[in-house]
LUMLO-672019 format. One record per residue (C-alpha): z, x, y. Coordinates in steps of 0.25 Angstrom, whole numbers, plus 2048, in hexadecimal, padded with zeros to 3 digits. Each point is the difference from the previous one (the first is absolute). Layout:
// residues N
ZXY/...
END
This chain:
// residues 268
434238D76/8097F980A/8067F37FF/7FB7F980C/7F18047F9/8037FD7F4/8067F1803/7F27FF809/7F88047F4/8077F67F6/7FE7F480A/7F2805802/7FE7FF7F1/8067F27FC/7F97F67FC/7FC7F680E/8047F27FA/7F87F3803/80B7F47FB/7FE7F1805/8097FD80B/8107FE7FC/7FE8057F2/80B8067FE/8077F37FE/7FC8017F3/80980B7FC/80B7FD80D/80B7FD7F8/80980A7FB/8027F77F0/7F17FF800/7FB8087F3/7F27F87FF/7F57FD80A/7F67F67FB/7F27FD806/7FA7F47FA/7EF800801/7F57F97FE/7F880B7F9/7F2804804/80380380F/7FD80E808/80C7FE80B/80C7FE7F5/7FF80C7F8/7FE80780E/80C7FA804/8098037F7/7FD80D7FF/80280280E/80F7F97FC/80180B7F5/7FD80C80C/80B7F980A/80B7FE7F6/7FD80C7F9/80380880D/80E7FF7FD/8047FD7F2/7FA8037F0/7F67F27FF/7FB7FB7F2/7F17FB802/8017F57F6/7F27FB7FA/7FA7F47FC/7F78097F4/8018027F4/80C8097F9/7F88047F8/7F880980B/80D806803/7FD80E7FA/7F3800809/8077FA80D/80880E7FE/7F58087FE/7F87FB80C/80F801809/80180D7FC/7F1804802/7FA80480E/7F77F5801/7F3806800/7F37FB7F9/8058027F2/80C7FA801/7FD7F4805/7F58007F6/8078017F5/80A7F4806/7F27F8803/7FA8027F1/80E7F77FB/7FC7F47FA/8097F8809/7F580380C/7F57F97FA/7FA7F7809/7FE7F77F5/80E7FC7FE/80380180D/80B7F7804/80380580F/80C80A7FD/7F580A7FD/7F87FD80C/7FB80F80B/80D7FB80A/80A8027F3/7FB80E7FC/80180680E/80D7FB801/8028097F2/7FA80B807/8087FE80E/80C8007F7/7FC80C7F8/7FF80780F/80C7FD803/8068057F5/7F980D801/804801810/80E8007FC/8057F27FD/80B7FB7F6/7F77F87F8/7FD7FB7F2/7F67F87FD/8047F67F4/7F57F57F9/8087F27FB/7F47F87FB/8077FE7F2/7F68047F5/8057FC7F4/7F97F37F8/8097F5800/8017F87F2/7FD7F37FF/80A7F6807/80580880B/7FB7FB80D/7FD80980F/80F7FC800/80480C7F7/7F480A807/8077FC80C/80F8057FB/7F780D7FA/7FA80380E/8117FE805/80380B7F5/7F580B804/8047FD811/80F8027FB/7FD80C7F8/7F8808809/80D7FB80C/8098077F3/7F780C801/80480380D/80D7F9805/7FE80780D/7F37F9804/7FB7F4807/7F57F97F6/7F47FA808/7F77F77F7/7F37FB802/7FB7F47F7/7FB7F37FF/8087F680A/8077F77F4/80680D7F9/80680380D/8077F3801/80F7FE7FF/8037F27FC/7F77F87F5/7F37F8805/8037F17FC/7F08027FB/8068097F6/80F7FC7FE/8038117FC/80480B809/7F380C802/80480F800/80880180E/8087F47FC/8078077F4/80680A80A/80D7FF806/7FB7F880D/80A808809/7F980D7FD/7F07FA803/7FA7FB80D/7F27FC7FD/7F57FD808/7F27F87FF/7F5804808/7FC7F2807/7F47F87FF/7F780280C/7F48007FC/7F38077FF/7FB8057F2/8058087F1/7F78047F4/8067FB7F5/7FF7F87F4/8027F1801/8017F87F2/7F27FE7FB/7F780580E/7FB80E7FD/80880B805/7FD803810/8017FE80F/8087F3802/8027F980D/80F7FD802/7FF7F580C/80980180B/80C8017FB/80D7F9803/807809808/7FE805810/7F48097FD/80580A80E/80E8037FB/80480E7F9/8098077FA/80D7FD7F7/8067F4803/80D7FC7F9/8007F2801/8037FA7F0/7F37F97FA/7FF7F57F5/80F7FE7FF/80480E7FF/7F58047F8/7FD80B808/80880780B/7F580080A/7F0803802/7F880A802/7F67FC80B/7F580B801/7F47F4806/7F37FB7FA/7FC8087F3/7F38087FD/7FC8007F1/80280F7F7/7F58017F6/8038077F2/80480F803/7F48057F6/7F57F9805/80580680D/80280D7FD/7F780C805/
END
């Protein structure tokens, strides 16, 4: 086969990437090892998001997927990665525990497992990635506060950037464990804190309304309304402007929110 058809055939076949506008800032510069996004969980645009950031920066370098799931469902994460996505493996992915709509908490929300299957697509079209889990699983004893899960979940980001030193680690989680400096509400650093702060750039996607499901102290789990938020509800994309004294690096403005209900209950 020729070259020139080859070439045409290659580009034919690459994945068609969806990112929100300037994300690449995330990963821009060159010292940059980790790429936080920080969520509210329960949303169908973030996962969507930030899997289309995963396609874009994965179009030219090895990405990490970092995870916000339990470690323990590592060995199935591979499984399913390495699967062809049909029926029975996202079955057998489905029938986990983690997916029932009983404990649901948002992270296992219908927007969070397309992401994993976009992911897995990727991977099978040809893209450099690994797919890592850094929900630390292990029972903490008695006396040691979120503090000490936060420096675990440090340890598994910073072991899965050990695993391949040649990558660019995305992670997806909970807006506080992407944070760099220490809440005064709190007074301890969360997980991207514990991580050399000239390596990190870290984003949380803003508040501008609309709706999560999700679980709110004692109100039974569901569709919640979220207000209108407190940031310009018609601007988009990465902007690097520092939140919270330097707390995070920048937002991620994606506008008004719809709710993700609990993958299994969606699930056909």
């Amino acid at each position: 086969m020729i070259p020139a058809l080859m070439a045409a055939l290659s580009l034919a076949q690459s994945p068609v990437c969806a990112p929100p506008p300037d994300a690449a800032l995330l990963w821009a510069r060159p010292e940059t090892r980790f790429g936080f996004v920080g969520e509210m969980h329960g949303t169908a645009e973030t996962p969507a998001a930030f899997a289309e950031m995963v396609c874009e920066a994965s179009a030219a370098r090895p990405v990490v997927v970092a995870l916000e799931l339990p470690e323990t469902m590592q060995p199935e994460l591979d499984a399913f990665m390495a699967s062809d996505g049909g029926e029975a493996a996202r079955t057998r992915l489905l029938t986990l525990p983690y997916w029932d709509p009983a404990r649901a908490d948002g992270r296992s929300s219908a927007a969070m497992f397309a992401m994993l299957e976009r992911v897995r697509a990727l991977k099978a079209a040809g893209r450099d990635l690994t797919l890592r889990a850094y929900q630390p699983s292990a029972q903490r004893p008695e006396g040691f506060d979120q503090s000490f899960y936060e420096i675990e979940m440090a340890g598994l980001l910073a072991e899965a950037a050990y695993a391949r030193p040649d990558a660019l680690v995305l992670a997806l989680g909970g807006s506080y464990h992407a944070r760099k400096t220490a809440p005064a509400r709190y007074g301890f650093l969360f997980a991207a804190g514990h991580l050399n702060p000239k390596v990190v750039v870290s984003l949380r996607v803003a508040s501008q309304g609309g709706r999560t499901w999700a679980c709110f102290g004692d109100n039974p789990c569901g569709d919640s309304d979220l207000g209108q938020g407190d940031f310009d509800p018609a601007r988009r994309g990465v902007i690097l402007e520092p939140q919270d004294g330097g707390g995070w690096d920048g937002l991620l403005a994606l506008g008004p929110t719809t709710a993700s209900p609990p993958a299994r209950s969606v699930a056909p």
